[in-house]
N, C-alpha and C positions, 0 to 999 in steps of 0.2 A: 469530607474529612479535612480537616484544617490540617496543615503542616508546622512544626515546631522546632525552631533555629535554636540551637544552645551554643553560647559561645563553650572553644577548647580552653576552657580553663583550671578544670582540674575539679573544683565544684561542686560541679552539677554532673559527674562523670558516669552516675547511674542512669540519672535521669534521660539523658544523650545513650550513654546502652541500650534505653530502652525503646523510646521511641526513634532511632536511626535504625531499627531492623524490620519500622513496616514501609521503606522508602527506599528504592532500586539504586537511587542516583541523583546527580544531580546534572544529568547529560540531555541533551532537545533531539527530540525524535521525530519530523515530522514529515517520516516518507510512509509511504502507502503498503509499498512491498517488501518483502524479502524476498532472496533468492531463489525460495523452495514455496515460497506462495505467491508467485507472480503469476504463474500459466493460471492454476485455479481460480485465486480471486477475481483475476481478469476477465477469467470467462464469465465467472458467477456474475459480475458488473454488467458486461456486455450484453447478455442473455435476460438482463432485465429491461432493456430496450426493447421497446414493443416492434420498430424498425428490424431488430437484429433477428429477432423472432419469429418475426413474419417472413424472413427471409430462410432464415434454419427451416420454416414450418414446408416453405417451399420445395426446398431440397428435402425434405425426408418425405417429400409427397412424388415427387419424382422418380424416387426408388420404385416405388411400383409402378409395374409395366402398366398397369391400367388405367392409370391415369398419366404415365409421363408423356408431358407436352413438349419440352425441351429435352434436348441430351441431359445428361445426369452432370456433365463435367459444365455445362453452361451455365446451369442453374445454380448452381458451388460459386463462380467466379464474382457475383459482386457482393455473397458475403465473405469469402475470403479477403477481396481487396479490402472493403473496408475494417475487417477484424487486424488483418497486419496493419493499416496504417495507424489504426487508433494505438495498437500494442506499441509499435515505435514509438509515437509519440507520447501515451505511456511513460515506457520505459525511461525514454530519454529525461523527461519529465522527473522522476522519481530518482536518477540519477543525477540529476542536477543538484536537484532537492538533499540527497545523500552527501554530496561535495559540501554545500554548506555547510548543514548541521556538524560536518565532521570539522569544517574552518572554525565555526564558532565553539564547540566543544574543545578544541583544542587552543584556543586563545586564551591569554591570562586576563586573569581578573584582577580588581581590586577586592577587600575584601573592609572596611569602613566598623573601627569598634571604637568605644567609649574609652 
């Protein structure tokens, strides 16, 4: 879908009505999470790691007495380590990235007519 600039001149005033109501903005977006989809996506990402999975597969094999080889809290420990470290870094990550967008969104422009 192409994008269509009209200058404010007074004009073209339908034209600009019409086509500036299929376009949210003119604001850069280029962080990953939000607030309320941070935990979920994350995991969703995470758990597509055949690493991460093979380690969840571990722990939920452990819950049953019949085959647990290690304690149930041992076998937890190095995919929680590595789920929190990635989340941190993550997060920090995606916060950085929010800092930005919000420096450049909030900087003046020029704006260059004929």
């Amino acid at each position: 879908k192409w994008r269509i600039v009209f200058p404010n001149n007074g004009r073209q005033w339908e034209d600009w009505k019409q086509t500036s109501t299929c376009y949210s903005g003119n604001r850069i977006q280029t962080t990953k999470y939000t607030w309320f989809t941070f935990l979920p996506q994350y995991l969703f990402e995470q758990f597509h790691r055949l690493g991460n999975l093979y380690f969840f597969f571990l722990v939920v094999l452990n819950w049953f007495p019949q085959v647990e080889v290690f304690h149930r809290e041992i076998t937890m420990l190095p995919l929680i380590v590595v789920l929190l470290a990635s989340m941190i870094k993550d997060a920090v990550e995606d916060y950085r990235k929010y800092r930005f967008d919000k420096m450049i969104n909030l900087s003046k422009t020029r704006v260059y007519c004929k």
